[in-house]
ZAFIGU-995546 format. One record per residue: residue in three letters; x, y, z of N, C-alpha, C, O in turn. Coordinates in steps of 0.05 Angstrom, whole numbers, plus 5000, padded with zeros to 4 digits. Layout:
ALAXYZXYZXYZXYZ;...
***
This chain:
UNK389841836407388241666425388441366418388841206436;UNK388341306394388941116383391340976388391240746397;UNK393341096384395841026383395841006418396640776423;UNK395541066430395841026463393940746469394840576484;UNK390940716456390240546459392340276456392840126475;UNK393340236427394840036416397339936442397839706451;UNK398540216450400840116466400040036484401739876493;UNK397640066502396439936522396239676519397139526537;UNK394939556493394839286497396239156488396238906489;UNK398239346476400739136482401839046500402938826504;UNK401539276516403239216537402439036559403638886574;UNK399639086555398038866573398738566566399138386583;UNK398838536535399638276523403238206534404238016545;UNK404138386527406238336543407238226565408838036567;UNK405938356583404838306606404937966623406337846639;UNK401737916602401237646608402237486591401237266586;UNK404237566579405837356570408937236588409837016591;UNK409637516597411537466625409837336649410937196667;UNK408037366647406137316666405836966669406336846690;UNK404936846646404936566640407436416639407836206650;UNK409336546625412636496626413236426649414436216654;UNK412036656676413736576693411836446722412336466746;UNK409536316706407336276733408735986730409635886709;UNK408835846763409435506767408235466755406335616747;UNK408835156746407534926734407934686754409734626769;UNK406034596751405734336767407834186761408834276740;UNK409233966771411533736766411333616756410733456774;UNK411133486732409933116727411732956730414032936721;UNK410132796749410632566764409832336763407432346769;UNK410332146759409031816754407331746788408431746810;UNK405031716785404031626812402431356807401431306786;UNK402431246823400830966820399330946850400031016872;UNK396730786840394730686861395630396884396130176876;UNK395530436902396530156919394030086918392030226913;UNK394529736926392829606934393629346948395429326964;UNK391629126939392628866959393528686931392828696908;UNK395128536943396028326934398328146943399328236963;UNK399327966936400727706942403627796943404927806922;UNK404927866969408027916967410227526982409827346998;UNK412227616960413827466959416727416977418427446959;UNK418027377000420127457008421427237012421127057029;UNK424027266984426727066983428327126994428227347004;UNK430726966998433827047003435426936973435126706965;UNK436827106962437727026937440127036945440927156965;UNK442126836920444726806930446026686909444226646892;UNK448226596901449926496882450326306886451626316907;UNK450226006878450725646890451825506861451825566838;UNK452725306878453825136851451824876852450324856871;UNK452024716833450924496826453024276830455224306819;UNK452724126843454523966848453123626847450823576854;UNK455323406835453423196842454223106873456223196884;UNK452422946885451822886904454222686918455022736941;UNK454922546909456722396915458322286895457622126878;UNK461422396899463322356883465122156887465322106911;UNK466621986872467921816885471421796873472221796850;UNK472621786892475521826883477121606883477721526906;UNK478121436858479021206861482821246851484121346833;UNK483121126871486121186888487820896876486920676872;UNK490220966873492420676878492820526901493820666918;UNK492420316908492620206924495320166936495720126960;UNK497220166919499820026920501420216910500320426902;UNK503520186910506320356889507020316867509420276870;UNK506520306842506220216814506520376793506720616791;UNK506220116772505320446748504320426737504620226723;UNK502120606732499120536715500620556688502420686679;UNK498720356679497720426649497420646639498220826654;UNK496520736616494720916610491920896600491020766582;UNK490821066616488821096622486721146599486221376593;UNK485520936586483921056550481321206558479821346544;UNK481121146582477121246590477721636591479721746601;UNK475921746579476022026581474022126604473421946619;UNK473122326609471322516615468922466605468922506581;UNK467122426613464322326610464122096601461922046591;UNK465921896600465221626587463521466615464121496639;UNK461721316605460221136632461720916642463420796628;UNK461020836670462220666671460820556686459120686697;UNK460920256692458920046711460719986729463219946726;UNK458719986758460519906781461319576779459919386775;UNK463819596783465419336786466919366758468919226754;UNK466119536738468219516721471019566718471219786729;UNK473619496710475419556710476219816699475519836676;UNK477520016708478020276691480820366695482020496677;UNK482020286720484420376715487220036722486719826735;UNK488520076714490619796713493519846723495019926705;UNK494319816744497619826746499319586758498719416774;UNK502019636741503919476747504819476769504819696780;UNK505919236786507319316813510219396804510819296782;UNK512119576816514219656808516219516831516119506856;UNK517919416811520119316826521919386856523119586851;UNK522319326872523419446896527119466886528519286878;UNK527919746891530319816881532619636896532819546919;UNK534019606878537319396874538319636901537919876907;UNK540119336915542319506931544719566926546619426918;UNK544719756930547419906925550219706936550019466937;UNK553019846944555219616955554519716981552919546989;UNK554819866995554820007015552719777026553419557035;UNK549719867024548219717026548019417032547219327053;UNK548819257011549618967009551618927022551218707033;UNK554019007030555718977053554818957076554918767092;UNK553419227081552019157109549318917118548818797139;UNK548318907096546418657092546418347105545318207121;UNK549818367075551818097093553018077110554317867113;UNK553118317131554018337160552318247171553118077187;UNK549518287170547018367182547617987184548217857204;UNK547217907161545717567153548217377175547617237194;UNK550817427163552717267185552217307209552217107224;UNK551917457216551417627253548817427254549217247270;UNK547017407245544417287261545117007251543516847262;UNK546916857233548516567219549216497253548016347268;UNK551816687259552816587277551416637300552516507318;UNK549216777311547116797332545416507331544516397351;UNK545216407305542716137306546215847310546015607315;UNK548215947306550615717315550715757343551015547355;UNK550615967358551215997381548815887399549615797420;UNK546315887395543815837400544415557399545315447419;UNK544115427378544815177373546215047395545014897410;UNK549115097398550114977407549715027446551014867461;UNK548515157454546415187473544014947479543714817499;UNK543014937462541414727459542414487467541614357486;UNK544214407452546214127461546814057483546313847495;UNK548714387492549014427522546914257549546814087567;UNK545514447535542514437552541514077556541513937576;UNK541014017532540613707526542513547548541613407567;UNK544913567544546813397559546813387580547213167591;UNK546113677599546513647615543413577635543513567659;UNK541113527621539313447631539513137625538612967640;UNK540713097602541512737609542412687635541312547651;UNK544212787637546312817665545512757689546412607707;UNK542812957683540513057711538612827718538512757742;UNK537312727703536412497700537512187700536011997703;UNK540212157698541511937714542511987733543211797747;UNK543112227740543712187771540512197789540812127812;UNK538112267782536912237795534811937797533111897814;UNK535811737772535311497777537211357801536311227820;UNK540011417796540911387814540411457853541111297871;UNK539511627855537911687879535911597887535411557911;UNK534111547866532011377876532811207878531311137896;UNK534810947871535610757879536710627922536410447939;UNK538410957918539210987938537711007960538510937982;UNK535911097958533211267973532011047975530311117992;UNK531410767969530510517969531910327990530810168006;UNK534210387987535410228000536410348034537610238052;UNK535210638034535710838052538410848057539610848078;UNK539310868034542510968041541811318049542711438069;UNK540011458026541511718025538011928034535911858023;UNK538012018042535512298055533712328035534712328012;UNK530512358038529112438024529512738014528712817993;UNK530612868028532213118018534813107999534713267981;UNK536712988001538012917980536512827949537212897927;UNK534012647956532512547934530912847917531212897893;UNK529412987936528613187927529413417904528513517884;UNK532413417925533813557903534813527878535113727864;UNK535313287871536013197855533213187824533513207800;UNK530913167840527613197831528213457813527913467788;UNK529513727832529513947833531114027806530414197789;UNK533013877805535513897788534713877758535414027740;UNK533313657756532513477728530013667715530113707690;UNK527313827736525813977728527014247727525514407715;UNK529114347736530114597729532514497697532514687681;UNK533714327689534914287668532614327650532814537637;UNK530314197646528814107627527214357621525914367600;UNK527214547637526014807629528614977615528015127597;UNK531614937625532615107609532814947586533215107568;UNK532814727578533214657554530414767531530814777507;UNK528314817542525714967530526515277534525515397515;UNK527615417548528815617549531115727524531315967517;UNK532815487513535115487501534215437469535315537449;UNK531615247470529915147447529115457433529915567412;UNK527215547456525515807439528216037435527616177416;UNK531216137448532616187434533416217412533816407397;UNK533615907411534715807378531915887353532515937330;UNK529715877360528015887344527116217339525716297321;UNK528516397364529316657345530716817341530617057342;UNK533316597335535116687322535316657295536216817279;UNK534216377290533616277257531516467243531516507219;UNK529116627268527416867255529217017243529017127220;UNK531017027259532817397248534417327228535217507214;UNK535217057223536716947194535416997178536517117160;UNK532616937175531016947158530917237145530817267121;UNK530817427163529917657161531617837148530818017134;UNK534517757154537117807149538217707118540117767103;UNK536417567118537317437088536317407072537017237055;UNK533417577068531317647056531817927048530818027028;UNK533518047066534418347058536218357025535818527007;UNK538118147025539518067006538017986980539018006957;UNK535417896986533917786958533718046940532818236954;UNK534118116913533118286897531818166877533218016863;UNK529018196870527118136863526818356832528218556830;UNK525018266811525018416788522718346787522218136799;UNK520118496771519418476764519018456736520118646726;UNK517918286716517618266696515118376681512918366691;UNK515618486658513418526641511418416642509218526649;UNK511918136635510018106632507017976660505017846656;UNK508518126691507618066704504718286716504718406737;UNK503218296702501118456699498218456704497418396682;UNK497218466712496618736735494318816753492118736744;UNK494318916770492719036784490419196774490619436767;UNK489119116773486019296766484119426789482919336808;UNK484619666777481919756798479519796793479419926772;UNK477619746802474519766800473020116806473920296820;UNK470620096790469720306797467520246814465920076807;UNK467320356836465820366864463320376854461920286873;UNK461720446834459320646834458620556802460220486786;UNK455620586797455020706762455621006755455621196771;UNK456020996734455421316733457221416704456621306683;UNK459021606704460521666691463121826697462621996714;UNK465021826691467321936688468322206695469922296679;UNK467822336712467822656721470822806708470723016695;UNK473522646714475722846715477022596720476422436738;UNK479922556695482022366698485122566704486222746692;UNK485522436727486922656738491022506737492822576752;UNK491122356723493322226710492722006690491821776693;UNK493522146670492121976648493821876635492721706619;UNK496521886632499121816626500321546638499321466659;UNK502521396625502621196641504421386653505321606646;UNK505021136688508121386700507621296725505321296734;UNK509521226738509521196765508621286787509221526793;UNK506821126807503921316822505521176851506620956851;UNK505421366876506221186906502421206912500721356904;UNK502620956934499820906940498121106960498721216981;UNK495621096943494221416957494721566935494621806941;UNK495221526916494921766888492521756877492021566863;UNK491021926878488221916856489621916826491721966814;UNK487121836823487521766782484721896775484822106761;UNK482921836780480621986774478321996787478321886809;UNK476822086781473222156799470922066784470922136760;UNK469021936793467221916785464721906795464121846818;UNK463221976779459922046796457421986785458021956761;UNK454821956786452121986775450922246773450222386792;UNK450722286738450222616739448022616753447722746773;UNK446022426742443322466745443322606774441922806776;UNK444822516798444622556827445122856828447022876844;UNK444523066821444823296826443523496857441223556861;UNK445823566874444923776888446323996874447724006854;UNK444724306904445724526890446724596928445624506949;UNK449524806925449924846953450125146934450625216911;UNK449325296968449525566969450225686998448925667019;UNK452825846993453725967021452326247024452926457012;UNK449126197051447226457055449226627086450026537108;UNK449426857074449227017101449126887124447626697118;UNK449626867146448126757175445926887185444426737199;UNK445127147181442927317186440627217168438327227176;UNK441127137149439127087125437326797138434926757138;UNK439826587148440426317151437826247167436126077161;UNK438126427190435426377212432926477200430926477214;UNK432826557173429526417169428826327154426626377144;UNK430526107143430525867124430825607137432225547157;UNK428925427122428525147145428324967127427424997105;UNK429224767138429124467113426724497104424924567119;UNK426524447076424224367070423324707059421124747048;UNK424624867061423325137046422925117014424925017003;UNK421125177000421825206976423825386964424725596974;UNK424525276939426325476925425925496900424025366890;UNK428025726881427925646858430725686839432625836842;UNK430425556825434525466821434325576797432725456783;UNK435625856782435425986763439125996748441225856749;UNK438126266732441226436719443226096711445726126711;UNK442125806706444425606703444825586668446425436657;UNK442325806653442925796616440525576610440525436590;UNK438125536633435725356621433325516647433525656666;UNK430625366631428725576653428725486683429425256688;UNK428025616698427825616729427825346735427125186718;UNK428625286758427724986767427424976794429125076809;UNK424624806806424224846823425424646850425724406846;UNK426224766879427224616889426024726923424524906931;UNK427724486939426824566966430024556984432124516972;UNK429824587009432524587029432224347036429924257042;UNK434524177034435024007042435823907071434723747086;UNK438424077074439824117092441724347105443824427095;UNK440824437125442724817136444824647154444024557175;UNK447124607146449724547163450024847186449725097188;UNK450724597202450624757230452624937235452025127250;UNK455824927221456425137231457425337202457925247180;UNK457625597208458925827193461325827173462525607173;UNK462025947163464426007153465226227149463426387151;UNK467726327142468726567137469926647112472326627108;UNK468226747095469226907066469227197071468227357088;UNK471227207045471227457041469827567015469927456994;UNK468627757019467527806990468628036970470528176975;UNK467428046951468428226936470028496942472228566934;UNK468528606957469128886959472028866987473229066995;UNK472628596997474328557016474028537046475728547063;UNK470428517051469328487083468728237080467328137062;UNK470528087108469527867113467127767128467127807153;UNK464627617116462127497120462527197131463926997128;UNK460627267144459926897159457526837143455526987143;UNK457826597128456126427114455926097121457725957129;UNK453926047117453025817119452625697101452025837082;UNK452725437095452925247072449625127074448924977092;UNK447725207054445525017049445524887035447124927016;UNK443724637036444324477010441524427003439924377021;UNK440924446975438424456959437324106948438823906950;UNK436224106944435623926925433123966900431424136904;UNK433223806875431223866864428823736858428523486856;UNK427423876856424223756857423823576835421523496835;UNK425523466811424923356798428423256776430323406776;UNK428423036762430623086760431823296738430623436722;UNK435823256747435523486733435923576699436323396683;UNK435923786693434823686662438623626648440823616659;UNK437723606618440623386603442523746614444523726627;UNK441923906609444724196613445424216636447724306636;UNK444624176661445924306690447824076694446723876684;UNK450224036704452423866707453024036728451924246736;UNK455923836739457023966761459024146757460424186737;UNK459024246780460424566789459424806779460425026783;UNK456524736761455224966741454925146761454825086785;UNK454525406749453725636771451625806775451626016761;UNK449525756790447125796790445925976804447426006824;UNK443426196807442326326828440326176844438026136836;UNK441126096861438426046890436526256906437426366926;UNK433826296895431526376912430726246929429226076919;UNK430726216957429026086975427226306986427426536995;UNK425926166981422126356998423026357024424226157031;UNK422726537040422526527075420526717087420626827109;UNK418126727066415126847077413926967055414927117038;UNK411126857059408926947039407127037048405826907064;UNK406427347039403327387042402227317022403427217002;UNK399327357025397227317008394527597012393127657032;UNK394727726983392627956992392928087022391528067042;UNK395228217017397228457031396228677020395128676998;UNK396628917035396329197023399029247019400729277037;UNK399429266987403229386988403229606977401229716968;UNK406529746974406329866963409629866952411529766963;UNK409529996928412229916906414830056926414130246940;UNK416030016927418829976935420230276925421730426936;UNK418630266891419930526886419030856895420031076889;UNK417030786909415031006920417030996948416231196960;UNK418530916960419630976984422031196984423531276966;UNK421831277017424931347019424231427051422231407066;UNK427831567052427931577083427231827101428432037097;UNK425931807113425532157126426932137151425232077167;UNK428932167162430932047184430131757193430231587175;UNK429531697213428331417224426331337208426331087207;UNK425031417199422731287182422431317153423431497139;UNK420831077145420131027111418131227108416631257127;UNK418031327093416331517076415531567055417331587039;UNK412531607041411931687011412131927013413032057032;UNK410832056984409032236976406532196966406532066946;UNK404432276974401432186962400232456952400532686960;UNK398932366935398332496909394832556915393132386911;UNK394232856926391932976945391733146926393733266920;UNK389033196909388233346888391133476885391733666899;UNK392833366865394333526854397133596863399033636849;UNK397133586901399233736914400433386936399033226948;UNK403033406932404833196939404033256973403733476983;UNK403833026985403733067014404332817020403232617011;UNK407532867045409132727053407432607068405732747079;UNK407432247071406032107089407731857100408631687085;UNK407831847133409931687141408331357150406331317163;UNK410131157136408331017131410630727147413130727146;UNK408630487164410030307178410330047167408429907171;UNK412329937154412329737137412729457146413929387167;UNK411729327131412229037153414828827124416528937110;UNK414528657124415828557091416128577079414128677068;UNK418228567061418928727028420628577010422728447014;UNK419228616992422428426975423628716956423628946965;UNK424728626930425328786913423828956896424829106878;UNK420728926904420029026877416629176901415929396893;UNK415229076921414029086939414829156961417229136964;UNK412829296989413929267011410129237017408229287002;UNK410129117049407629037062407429287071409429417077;UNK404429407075404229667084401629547112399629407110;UNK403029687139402029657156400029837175398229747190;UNK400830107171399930317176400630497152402130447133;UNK398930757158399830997144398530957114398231197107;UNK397830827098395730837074394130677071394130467084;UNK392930717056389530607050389730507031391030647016;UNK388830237017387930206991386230406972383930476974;UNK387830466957386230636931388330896936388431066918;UNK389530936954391431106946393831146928395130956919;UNK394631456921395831516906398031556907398231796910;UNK401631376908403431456913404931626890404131656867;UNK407431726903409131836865411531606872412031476892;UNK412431586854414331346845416231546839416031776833;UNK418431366843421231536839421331836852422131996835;UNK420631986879420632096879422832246877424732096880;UNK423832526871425632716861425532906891423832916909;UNK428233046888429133186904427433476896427033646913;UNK426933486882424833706865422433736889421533936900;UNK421733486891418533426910418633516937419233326950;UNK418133726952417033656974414733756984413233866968;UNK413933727015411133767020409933887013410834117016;UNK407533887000406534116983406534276957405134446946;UNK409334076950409334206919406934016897406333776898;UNK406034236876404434266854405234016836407334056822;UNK403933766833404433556816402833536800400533596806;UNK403333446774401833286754401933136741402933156719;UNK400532876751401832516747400532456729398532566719;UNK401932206721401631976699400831756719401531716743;UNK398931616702398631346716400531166720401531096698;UNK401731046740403630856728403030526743401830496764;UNK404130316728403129986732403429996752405530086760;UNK401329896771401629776795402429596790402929426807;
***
């Protein structure tokens, strides 16, 4: 009897030991309480620091600089001298050349002889014109000869006296084209020690990038270098176009990730039209160029072309009912939790208004003081057995 007793409770123990082994256990799950508070919604983006106005000082002429001693960050005062070039000689003519030259020079020699002697022409024969028309008026006195005869003769002396002004301005450009002709022939040298051209720097500031620093022959319209005022710092950032329409001059920002702490800034300026990048992954985006400015100046580390993150704010609540971002997901068309009802997960479809990364605005569908699960798991659904941890709101 005994012995039957024993195996009984063993077996009973047995039993409820398979029994416990294999009863569910609740899930543990991180759940946290919503409530109200202050949500934040940026557009973030990647921008450079750029100074504001750069200036590019160019050769004027065809020459050859100096070399250039000023480096990269050296200062410089507007009106000072920084870069210096020689004028360079205009190249010797070849024979070919100079043959045809001295074709060129005799040809317009004998154009100002031929002119010339036009002139003379001209001269003589308005002497000519002019005693025979004293002579007519004589005649015309004495009525030998027609007031028409006299006329003509009028006619004769003012038509000479214009070609001889006709024959004049000839001659005077033909001696142009001698000139011109025989100026071709001059070869000119320059000398050492005929030196030089200085250029000025437009601006205060300092030294950005010497972009021929060697001496060496420059044609005019060559940059030599750039210079700028660090102090003058903007920041540009190319946003989405979707993003674009709800950012407005004057939004705040905040200018981060440049290797010093945050700095605060606002929109300056949204250029009006688009552009087309491509991005990483190889889809081309239309972006817009904003330009920042900062609220204060900027500190001795940010310089130009640095590469910075831009936050611009484009809406704030204040004492919102939210709820964490990581408590979401999708139930076809709609956002969805799980809320945490003595114990048992119950799916609740919930209508969101604003969200950034870390928040979303809760519009419908929960209450303050409720219980979401965070991170929910594929483990979870309606109705299943949870057992949470508090976690930070």
């Amino acid at each position: 009897m005994l012995r039957r007793i024993v195996t009984f409770v063993i077996a009973v123990l047995i039993l409820g030991a398979l029994a416990w082994a294999l009863w569910p256990r609740p899930l543990a799950v991180e759940t946290v309480a919503i409530g109200k508070r202050d949500i934040t919604v940026t557009v973030e983006e990647e921008g450079k620091a750029r100074i504001r106005e750069v200036y590019t000082v160019s050769s004027p002429i065809a020459g050859q600089t100096l070399r250039i001693d000023r480096h990269a960050g050296d200062a410089v005062a507007k009106g000072e001298a920084v870069v210096s070039i020689r004028p360079v000689a205009p190249g010797l003519l070849d024979a070919r050349l100079r043959r045809a030259a001295e074709a060129a020079a005799a040809s317009a020699r004998a154009g100002v002889d031929l002119a010339a002697a036009d002139v003379k022409q001209a001269e003589a024969q308005l002497t000519y014109l002019r005693t025979e028309l004293s002579r007519a008026e004589r005649l015309a006195s004495q009525g030998t000869i027609s007031e028409s005869a006299l006329d003509k003769a009028r006619l004769a002396v003012d038509t000479g006296a214009a070609n001889l002004d006709s024959t004049k301005a000839s001659l005077s450009v033909r001696e142009r084209e001698l000139e011109r002709a025989e100026a071709a022939l001059i070869e000119t040298a320059v000398s050492d020690s005929t030196c030089c051209t200085d250029l000025k720097s437009p601006v205060s500031g300092r030294i950005l990038r010497v972009l021929a620093e060697s001496e060496q022959v420059v044609q005019a319209g060559t940059p030599l270098l750039t210079i700028g005022n660090p102090a003058d710092i903007e920041v540009a950032a190319d946003i989405l176009s979707h993003d674009v329409t709800e950012i407005r001059p004057g939004s705040a920002a905040v200018i981060g990730n440049w290797g010093g702490p945050p700095l605060a800034a606002r929109v300056r300026r949204i250029e009006p039209s688009a552009i087309t990048k491509t991005s990483a992954l190889g889809i081309e985006e239309q972006r817009v160029p904003v330009i920042l400015e900062l609220a204060s100046p900027p500190p001795q580390g940010l310089g130009d072309g640095f590469r910075v993150v831009v936050s611009i704010t484009v809406w704030q609540g204040h004492d919102v009912l939210a709820v964490p971002v990581a408590a979401l997901f999708r139930q076809g068309d709609a956002w969805s939790v799980y809320r945490n009802v003595n114990g048992v997960a119950k799916r609740q479809d919930v209508t969101l208004g604003r969200r950034n990364n870390d928040d979303a605005e809760v519009l419908s569908g929960l209450t303050e003081g409720d219980s979401v699960v965070l991170h929910p798991s594929d483990d979870i659904q309606d109705g299943t057995s949870i057992a949470s941890t508090s976690g930070a709101q």
